[in-house]
N, C-alpha and C positions, 0 to 999 in steps of 0.2 A: 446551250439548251435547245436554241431553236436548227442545228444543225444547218445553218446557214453563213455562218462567217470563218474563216482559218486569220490567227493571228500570229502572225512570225517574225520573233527577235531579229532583229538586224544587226548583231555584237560589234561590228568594224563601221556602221552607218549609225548608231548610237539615237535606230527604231526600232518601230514595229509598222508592219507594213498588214493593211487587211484586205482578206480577198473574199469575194463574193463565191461560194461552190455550189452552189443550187443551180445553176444552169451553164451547163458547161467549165468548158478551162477556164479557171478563174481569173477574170480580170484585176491587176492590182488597184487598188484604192490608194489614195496620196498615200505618204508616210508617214507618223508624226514623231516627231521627240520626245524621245525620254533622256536620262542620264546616262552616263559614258558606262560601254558594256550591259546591255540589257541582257541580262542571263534566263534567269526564271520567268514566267510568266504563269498567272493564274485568274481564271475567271469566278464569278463568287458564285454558288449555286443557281440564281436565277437567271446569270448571264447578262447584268446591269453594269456592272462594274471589272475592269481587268486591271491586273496589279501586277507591276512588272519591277525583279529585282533589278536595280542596278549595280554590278558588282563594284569597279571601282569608285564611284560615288556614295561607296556606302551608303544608299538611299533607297527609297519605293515610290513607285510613281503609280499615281493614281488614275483611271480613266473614269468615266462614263461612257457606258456603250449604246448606240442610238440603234434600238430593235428592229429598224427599218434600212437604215444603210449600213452598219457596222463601223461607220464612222465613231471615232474616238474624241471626247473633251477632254481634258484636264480638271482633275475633282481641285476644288478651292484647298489650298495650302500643298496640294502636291509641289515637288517634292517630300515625304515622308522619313526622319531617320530611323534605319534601318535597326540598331542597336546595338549592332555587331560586326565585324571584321569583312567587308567583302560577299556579299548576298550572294549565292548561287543560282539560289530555289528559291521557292513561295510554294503555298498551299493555302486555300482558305477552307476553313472549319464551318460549318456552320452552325449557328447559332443553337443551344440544346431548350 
């Protein structure tokens, strides 16, 4: 939302790696782990939280995202099960 972070699956490094685009070529920021095959990735409307499918882990990994370096936490209880065979995607909805 703030047009200032790019968050990109790593599918073979089993991350996501983020990058600063606001000034200039983007420098990478560490990595961090999620579960094996990060496929999908989605941020939630305000840009607090990113949720990344794990495809073979059948799982969803939860971030917090910090509005000032794009630096990623781990939300408590991440990993998340998926409910289904292999996650591709994610989409988050927001709230009506």
């Amino acid at each position: 939302p703030n047009d200032q972070f790019m968050f990109v699956s790593n599918v073979g490094g089993n991350s996501v790696s983020v990058f600063n685009i606001n000034n200039g070529p983007p420098p990478a920021s560490p990595t961090v782990a999620t579960g094996q095959h990060p496929f999908g990735m989605a941020l939630d409307g305000m840009g607090n939280f990113l949720f990344v499918a794990n495809k073979v882990d059948n799982n969803v990994s939860a971030f917090a995202v910090n509005s000032t370096s794009g630096g990623l936490m781990s939300v408590n209880g991440s990993p998340f099960a998926a409910g289904g065979s292999g996650p591709a995607g994610i989409v988050v909805v927001a709230k009506q």
